[in-house]
C-alpha positions as CSV (number, residue, x, y, z in Angstrom):
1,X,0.0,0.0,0.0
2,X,1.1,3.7,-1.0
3,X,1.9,5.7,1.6
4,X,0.4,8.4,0.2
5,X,-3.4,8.7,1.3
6,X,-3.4,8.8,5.0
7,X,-5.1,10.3,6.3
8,X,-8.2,10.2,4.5
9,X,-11.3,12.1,4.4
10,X,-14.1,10.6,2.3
11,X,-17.5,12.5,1.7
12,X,-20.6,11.0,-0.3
13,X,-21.0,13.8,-1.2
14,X,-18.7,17.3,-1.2
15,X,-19.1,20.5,-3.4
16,X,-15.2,20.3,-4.2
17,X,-12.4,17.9,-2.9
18,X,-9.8,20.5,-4.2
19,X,-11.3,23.0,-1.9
20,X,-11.7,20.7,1.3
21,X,-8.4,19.9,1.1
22,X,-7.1,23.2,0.7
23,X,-8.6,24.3,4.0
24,X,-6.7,21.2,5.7
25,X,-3.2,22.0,4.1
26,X,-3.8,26.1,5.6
27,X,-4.3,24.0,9.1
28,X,-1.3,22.1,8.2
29,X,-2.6,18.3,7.5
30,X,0.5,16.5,6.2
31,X,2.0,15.5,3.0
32,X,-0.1,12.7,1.2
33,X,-3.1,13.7,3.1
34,X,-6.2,12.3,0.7
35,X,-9.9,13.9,0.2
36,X,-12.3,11.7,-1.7
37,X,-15.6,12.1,-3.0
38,X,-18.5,9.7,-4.8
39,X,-19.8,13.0,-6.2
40,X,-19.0,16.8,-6.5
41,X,-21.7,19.4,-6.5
42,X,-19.1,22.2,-7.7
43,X,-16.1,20.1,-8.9
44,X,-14.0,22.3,-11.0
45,X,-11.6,22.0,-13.8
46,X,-8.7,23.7,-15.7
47,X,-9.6,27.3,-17.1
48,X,-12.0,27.3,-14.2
49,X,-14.6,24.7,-16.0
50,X,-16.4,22.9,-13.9
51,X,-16.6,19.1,-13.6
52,X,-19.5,17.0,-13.2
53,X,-19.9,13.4,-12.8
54,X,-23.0,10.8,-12.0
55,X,-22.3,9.9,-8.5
56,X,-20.0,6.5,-7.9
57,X,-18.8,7.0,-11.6
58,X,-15.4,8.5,-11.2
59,X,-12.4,8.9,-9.1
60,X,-12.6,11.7,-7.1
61,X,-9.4,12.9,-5.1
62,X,-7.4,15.7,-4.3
63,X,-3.8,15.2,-2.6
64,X,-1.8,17.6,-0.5
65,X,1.7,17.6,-1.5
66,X,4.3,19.2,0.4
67,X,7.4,20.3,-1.4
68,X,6.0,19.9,-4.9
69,X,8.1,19.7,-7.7
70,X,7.9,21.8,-10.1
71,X,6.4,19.8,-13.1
72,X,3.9,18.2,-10.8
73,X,0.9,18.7,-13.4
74,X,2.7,16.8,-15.8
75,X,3.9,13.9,-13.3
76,X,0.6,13.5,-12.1
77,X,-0.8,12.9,-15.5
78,X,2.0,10.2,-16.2
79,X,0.9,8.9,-13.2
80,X,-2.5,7.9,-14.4
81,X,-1.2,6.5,-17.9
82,X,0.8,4.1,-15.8
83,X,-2.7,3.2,-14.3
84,X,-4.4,3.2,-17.7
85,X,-2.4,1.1,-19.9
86,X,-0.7,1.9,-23.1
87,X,-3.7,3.0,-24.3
88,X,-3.7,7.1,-22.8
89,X,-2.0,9.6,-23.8
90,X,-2.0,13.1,-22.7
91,X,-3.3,16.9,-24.3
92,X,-0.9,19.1,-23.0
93,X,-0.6,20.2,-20.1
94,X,-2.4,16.7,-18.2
95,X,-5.5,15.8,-19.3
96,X,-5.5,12.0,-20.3
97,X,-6.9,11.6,-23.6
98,X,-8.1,8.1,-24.9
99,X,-7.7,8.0,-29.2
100,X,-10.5,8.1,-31.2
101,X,-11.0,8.3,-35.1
102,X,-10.2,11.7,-35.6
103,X,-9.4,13.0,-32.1
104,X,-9.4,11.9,-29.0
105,X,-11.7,11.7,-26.2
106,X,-11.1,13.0,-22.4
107,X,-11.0,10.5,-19.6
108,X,-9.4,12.1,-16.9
109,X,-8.6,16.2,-15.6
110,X,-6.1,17.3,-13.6
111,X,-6.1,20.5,-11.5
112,X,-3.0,21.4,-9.0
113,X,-3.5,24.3,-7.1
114,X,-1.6,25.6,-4.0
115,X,0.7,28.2,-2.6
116,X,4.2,27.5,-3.3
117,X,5.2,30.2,-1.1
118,X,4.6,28.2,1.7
119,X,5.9,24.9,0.2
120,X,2.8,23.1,-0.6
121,X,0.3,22.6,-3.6
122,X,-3.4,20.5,-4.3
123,X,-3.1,17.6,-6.5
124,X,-6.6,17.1,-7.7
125,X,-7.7,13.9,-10.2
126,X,-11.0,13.3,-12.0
127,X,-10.9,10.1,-13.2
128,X,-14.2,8.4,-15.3
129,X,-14.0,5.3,-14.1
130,X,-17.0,3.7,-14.3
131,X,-18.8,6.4,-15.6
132,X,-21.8,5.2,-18.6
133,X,-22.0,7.5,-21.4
134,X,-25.2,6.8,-21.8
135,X,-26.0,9.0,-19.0
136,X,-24.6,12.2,-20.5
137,X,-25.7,14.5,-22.8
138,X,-25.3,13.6,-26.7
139,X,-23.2,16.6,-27.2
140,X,-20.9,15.3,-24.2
141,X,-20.6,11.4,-25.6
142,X,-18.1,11.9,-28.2
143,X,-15.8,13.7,-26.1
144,X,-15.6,11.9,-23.6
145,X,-14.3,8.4,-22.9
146,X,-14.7,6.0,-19.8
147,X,-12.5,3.1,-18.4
148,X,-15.8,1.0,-18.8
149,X,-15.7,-0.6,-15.2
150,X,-17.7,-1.1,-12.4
151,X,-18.3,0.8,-9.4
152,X,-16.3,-1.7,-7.4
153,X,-13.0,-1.2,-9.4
154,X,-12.9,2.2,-8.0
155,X,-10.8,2.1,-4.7
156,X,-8.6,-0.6,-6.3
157,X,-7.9,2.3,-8.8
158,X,-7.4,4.6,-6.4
159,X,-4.6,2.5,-4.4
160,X,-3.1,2.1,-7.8
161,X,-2.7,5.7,-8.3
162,X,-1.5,6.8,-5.1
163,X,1.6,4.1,-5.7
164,X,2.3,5.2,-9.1
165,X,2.2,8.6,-7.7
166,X,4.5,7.8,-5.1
167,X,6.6,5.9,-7.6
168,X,6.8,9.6,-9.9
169,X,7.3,11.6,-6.8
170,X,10.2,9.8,-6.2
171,X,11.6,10.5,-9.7
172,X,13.8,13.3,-11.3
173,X,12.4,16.3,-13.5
174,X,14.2,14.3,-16.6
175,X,12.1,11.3,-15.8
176,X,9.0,13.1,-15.6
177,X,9.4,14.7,-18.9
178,X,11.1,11.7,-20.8
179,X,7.7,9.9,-19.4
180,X,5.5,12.5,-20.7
181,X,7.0,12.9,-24.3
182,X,5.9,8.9,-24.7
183,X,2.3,9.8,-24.0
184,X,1.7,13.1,-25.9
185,X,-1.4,13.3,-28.0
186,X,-0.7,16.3,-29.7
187,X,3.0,16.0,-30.7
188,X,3.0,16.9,-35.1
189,X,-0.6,17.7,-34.8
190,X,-2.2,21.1,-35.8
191,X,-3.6,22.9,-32.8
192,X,-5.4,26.1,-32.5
193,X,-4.9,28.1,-29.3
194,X,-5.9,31.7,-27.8
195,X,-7.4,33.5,-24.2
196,X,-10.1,35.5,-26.5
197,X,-12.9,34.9,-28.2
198,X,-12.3,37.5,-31.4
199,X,-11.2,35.1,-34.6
200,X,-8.5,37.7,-34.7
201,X,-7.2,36.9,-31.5
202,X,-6.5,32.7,-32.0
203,X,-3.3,31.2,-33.3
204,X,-2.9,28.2,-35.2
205,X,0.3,25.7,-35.3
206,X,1.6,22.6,-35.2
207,X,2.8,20.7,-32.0
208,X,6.2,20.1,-31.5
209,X,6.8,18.7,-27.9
210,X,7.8,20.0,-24.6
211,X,10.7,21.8,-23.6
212,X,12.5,21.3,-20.0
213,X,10.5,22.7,-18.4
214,X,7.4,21.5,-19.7
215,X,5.9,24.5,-21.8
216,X,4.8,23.4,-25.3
217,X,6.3,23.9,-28.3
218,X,4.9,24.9,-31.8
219,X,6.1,25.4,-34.8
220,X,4.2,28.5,-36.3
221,X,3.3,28.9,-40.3
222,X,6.0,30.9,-41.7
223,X,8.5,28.2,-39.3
224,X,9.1,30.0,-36.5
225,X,9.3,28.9,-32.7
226,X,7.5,29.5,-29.8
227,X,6.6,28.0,-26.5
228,X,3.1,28.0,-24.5
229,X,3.0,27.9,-20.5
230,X,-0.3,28.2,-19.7
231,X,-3.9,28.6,-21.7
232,X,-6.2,26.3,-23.6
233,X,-5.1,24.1,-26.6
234,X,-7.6,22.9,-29.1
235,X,-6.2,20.0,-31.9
236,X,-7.8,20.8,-34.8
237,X,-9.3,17.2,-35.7
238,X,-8.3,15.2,-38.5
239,X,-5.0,16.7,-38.8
């Protein structure tokens, strides 16, 4: 068993594990303290989207980490391909992407939040477990892809994750990112990205990898270079 994930604190229900267990790391609960959730009434996302899951679906958890390294986004989404399979990849910066003709759909977010000022950071994971796409909206199907278990197969999951987590942790930087570059969905695709919603203000490119410290690269039209560090990347499907 991981040493990660004690102590717990499990809620049926919660509005948002990321924000219960901020309030325990301001009282100082210890590294590898766990929240966990069958459902969230105000889960949130990257970009500040929200995320919503039928309850005893997914794998809801949010991690304190104290002393996080710097590309901990990035190891925590390696993390969850190791739990996976082969199968995932990732969308830059960490959500796990399962391929689909033409695309790919999302089956797991990550969201780390924290104050590195005082040495510690929120490792939240939304995991669709054993989530049916029958119960979502058409619009959401497509998009969206499931490990196809059972409700059961969701604490085994989760003690698999905290020891692949605990296995990452325990790596370099170099690791992390050598890991990463294996699983990256986007890597000599086009992609579209941009914070506004004018036509003018969206760029288009094509992937090109990470750099060291784990901003992506693209390769722009007329061949020059760039890196992203933060924002939202669309692939532009069949590319």
């Amino acid at each position: 068993m991981s040493a990660l994930g004690c102590p717990r604190v499990h809620s049926r229900s919660t509005d948002s594990t990321n924000d219960r267990a901020r309030v325990l790391a301001i009282a100082g609960a210890p590294h590898g303290t766990l929240v966990t959730a069958s459902v969230q009434t105000a889960g949130r996302g990257r970009q500040g989207r929200s995320w919503t899951a039928p309850p005893a679906s997914s794998l809801l958890m949010s991690l304190i980490v104290r002393s996080p390294p710097p590309l901990l986004p990035l190891l925590a989404a390696v993390a969850v391909c190791d739990v996976v399979g082969e199968v995932a990849q990732i969308k830059w910066p960490n959500d796990i992407v399962l391929p689909r003709a033409g695309g790919v759909s999302k089956l797991a977010g990550i969201l780390a939040e924290g104050r590195p000022q005082e040495g510690w950071a929120i490792l939240g994971i939304g995991l669709n477990v054993a989530l049916r796409l029958d119960d979502l909206p058409a619009e959401l199907r497509e998009r969206t892809a499931t490990l196809g278990s059972s409700a059961a197969e969701i604490e085994p999951t989760l003690e698999r994750l905290l020891g692949a987590l605990e296995r990452r942790l325990a790596e370099d930087g170099a690791a992390t990112l050598e890991a990463w570059r294996t699983r990256d969905a986007l890597h000599g695709r086009e992609i579209t990205w941009g914070t506004g919603e004018a036509v003018g203000s969206l760029q288009r490119g094509r992937a090109d990898g990470i750099d060291g410290t784990g901003r992506l690269v693209v390769v722009l039209a007329d061949g020059a270079r760039t890196a992203l560090s933060a924002g939202e990347v669309h692939l532009d499907e069949l590319s």
